[in-house]
C-alpha positions as CSV (number, residue, x, y, z in Angstrom):
1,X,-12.6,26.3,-16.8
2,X,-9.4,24.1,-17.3
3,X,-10.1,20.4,-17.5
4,X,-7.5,18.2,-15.0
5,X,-5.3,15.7,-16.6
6,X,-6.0,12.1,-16.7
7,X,-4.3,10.1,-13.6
8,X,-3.5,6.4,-14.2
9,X,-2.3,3.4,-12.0
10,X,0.3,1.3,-12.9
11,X,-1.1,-1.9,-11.7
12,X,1.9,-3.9,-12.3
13,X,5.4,-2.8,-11.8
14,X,8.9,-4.3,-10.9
15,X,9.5,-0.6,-9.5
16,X,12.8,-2.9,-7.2
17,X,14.3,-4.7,-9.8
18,X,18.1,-3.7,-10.5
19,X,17.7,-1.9,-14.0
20,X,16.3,1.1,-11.9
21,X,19.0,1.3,-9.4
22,X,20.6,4.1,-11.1
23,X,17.6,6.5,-11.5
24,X,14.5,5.1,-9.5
25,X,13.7,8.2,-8.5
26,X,13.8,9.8,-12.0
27,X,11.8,7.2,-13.4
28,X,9.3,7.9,-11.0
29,X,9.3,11.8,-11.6
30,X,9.0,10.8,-15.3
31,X,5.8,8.8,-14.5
32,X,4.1,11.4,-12.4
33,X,4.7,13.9,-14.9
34,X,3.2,12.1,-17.2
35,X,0.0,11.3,-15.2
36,X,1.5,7.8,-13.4
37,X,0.7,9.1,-9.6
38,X,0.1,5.1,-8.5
39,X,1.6,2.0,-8.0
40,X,1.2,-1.5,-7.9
41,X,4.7,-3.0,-6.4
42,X,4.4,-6.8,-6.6
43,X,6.9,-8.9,-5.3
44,X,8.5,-12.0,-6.8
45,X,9.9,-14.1,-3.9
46,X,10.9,-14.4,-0.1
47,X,14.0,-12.0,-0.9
48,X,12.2,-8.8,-1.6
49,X,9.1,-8.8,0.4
50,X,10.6,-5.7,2.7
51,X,11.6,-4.0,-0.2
52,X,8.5,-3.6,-1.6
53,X,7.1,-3.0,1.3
54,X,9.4,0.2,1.6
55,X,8.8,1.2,-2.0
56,X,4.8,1.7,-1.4
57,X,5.4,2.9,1.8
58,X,7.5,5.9,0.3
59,X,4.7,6.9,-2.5
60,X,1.7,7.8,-1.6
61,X,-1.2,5.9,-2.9
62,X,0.5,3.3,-3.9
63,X,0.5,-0.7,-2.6
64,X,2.4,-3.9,-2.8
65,X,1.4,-7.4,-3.2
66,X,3.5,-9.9,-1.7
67,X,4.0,-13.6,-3.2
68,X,6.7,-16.0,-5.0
69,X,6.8,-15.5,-8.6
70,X,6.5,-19.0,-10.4
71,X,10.2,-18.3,-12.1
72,X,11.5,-18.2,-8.9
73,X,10.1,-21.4,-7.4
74,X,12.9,-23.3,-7.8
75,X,15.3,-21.0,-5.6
76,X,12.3,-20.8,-2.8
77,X,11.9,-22.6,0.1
78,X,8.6,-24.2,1.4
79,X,9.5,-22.7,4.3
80,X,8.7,-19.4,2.9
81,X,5.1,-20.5,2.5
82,X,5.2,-19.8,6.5
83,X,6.9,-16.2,6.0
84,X,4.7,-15.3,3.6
85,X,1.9,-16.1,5.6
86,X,3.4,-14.1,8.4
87,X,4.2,-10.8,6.3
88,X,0.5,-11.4,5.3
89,X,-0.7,-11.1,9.0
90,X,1.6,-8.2,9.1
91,X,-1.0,-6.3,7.4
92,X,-0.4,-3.3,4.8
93,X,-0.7,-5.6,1.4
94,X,-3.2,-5.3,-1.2
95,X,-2.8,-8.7,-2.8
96,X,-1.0,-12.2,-2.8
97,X,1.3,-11.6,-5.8
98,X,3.0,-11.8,-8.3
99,X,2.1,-15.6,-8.3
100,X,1.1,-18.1,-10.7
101,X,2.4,-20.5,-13.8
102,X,4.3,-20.3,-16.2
103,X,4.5,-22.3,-19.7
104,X,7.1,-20.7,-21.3
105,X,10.5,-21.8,-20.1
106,X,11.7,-24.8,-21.3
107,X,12.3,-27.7,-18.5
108,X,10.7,-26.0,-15.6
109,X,9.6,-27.7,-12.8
110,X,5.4,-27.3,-13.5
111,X,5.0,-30.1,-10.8
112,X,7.0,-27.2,-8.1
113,X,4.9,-24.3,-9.6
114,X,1.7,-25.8,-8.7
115,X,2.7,-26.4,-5.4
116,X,3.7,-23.2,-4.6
117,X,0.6,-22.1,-6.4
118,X,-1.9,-23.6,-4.7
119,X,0.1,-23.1,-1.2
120,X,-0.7,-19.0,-2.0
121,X,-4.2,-19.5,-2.9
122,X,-4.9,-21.3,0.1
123,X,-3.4,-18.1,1.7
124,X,-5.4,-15.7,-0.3
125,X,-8.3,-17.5,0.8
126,X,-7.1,-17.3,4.5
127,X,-6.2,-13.4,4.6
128,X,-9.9,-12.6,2.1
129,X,-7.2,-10.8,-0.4
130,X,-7.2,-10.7,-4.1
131,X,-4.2,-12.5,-6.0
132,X,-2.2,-10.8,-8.9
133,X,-1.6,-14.3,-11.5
134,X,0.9,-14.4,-13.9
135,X,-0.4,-17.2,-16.6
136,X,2.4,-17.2,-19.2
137,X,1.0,-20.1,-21.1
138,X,-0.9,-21.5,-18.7
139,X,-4.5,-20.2,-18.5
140,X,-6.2,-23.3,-18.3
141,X,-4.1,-24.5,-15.9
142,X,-4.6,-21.5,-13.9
143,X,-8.0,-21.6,-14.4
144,X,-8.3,-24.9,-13.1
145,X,-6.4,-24.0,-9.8
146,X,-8.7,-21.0,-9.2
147,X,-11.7,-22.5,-10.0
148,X,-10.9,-25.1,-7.0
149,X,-9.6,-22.7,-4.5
150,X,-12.2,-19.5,-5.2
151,X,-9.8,-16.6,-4.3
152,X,-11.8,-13.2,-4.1
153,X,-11.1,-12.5,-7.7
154,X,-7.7,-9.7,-8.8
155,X,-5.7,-9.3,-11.8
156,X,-5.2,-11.7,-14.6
157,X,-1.2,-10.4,-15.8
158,X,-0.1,-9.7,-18.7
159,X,-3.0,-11.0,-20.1
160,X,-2.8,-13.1,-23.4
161,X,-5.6,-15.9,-23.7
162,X,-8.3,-16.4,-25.7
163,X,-11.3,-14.9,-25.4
164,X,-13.1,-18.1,-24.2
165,X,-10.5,-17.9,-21.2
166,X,-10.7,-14.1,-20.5
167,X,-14.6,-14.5,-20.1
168,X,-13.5,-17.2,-17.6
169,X,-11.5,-15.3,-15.4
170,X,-13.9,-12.4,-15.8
171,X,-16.7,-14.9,-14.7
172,X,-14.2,-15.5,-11.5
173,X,-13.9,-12.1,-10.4
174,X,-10.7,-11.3,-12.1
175,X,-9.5,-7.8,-13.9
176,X,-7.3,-8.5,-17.1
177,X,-3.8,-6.4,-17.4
178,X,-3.0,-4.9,-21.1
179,X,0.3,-2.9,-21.4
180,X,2.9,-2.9,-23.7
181,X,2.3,-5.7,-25.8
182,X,-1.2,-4.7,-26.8
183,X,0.8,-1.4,-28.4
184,X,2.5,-3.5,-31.1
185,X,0.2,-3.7,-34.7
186,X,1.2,-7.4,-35.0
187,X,-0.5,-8.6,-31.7
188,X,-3.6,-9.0,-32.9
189,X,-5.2,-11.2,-30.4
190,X,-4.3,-9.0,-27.7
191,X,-5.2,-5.9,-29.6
192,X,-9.3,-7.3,-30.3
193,X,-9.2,-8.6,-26.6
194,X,-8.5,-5.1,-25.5
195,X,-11.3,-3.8,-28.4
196,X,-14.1,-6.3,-28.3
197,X,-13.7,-7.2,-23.9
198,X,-15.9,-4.6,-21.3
199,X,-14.1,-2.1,-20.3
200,X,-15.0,-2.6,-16.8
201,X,-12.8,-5.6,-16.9
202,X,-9.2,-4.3,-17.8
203,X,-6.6,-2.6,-16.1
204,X,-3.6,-1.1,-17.3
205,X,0.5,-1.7,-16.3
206,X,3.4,-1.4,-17.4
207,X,4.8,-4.5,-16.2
208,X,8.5,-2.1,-16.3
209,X,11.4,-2.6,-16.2
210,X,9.8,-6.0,-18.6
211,X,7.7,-5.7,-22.0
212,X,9.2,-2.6,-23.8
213,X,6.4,-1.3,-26.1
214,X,6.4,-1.0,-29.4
215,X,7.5,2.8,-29.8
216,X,11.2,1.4,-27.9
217,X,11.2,-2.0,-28.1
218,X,14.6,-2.8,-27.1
219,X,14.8,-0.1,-23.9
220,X,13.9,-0.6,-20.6
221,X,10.4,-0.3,-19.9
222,X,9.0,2.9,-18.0
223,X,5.9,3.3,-16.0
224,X,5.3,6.6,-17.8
225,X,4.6,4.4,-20.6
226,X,1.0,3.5,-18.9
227,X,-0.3,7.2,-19.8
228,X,0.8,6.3,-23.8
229,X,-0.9,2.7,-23.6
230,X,-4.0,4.5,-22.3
231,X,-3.9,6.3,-26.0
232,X,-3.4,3.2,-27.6
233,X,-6.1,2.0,-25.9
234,X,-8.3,4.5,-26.5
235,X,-8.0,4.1,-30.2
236,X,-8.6,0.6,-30.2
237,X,-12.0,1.4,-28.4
238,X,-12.9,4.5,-29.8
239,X,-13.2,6.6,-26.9
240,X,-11.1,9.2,-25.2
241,X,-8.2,8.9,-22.8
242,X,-10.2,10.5,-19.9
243,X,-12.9,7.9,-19.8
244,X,-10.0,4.8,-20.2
245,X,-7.8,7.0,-17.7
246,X,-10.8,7.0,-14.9
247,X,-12.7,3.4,-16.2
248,X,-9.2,1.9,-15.2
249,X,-7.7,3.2,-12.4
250,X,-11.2,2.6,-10.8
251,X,-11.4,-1.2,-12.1
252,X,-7.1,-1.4,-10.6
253,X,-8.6,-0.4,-7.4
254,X,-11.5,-2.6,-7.2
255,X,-10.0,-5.6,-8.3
256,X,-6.8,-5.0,-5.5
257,X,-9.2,-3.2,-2.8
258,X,-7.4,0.0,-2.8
259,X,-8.7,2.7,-1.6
């Protein structure tokens, strides 16, 4: 009796951004081949809402999340508060998202991010959906905000607290994203997060075209890549790719409500 081939989610992917222009749809045939049959297409701001839209619409099984993307506060509007609340009341979207802080870049406006944080919360709260959270350097922060506004739980991005914080978001209903950073030997925080955390709590993505693994770290990043960080997770834990393949994809679906 043949055994089937693991099938992953990609629970976070940029599948609109320009670097795939030229050869979206190979990209994608190189995922499915390699066991990537579902998406998670969040957007980033006002400006690409329909588009990711579209892109879900035309694979099946996969879902979008719509939101503004703390990087791109400064070019939003507060007006587009109101038209994501509208697109939200639209129906057909799996998450508020990709929204959140972000610590990183020098001289941004943290005082803008929280508004437009909290704005989306409130929204989550309104609609009863998850919310997809970048926290680049700003867990506690982060934490703080969700701990006032009690969203239904989702996906911590790109996940790279402490383990203090992880248990935090976990304790809030969130799922924690590992991708290609958790595939480089020098990340070794991330690396005995992924070990030593339940496996009911993490989710894989690819986060493409951003955070090129470790195998081609200064390519563009592929979604099929989700089916090779499933192996590098698997090592980490000790367990085989089947049982991180279906432990998940479930815990992507659960945290975002997909069915």
């Amino acid at each position: 009796m043949s055994v089937a081939a693991p099938a992953f989610i990609d629970s976070h992917i940029h599948l609109d951004a320009g670097e795939f222009d030229a050869d979206r749809d190979a990209v994608i045939e190189r995922a499915m081949a390699a066991g990537v049959t579902r998406f998670v297409i969040p957007a980033v701001g006002a400006f690409n809402f329909e588009r990711v839209r579209e892109l879900a619409a035309g694979l099946p099984g996969s879902v979008c999340a719509l939101g503004i993307h703390p990087l791109f506060v400064d070019a939003a509007k507060e007006s587009d508060i109101a038209a994501l609340r509208a697109e939200l009341a639209r129906g057909g979207v799996c998450a508020v998202g990709e929204i959140g802080l972000d610590g990183f870049i020098e001289g941004a406006d943290h005082a803008r991010q929280d508004w437009f944080f909290v704005e989306q919360l409130k929204l989550a709260r309104e609609f009863d959906l998850p919310v997809i959270v970048h926290v680049r350097r700003a867990q506690d922060r982060v934490l703080k905000y969700l701990r006032r506004h009690r969203p239904r739980g989702g996906i911590a991005h790109a996940f790279n607290g402490s383990l203090q914080q992880a248990n935090i978001f976990i304790d809030l209903g969130f799922k924690l994203g590992f991708g290609g950073a958790m595939t480089y030997s020098g990340s070794l925080r991330i690396r005995e997060l992924a070990t030593r955390l339940p496996l009911e709590s993490l989710v894989l993505e690819s986060d493409a075209p951003d955070i090129p693994p470790a195998w081609s770290p200064r390519e563009r990043n592929e979604p099929q890549n989700v089916a090779r960080f499933a192996a590098v997770l698997a090592e980490l834990r000790g367990v085989d790719v089947g049982t991180i393949a279906s432990k998940t994809t479930a815990n992507a679906m659960t945290a975002l409500n997909i069915v």
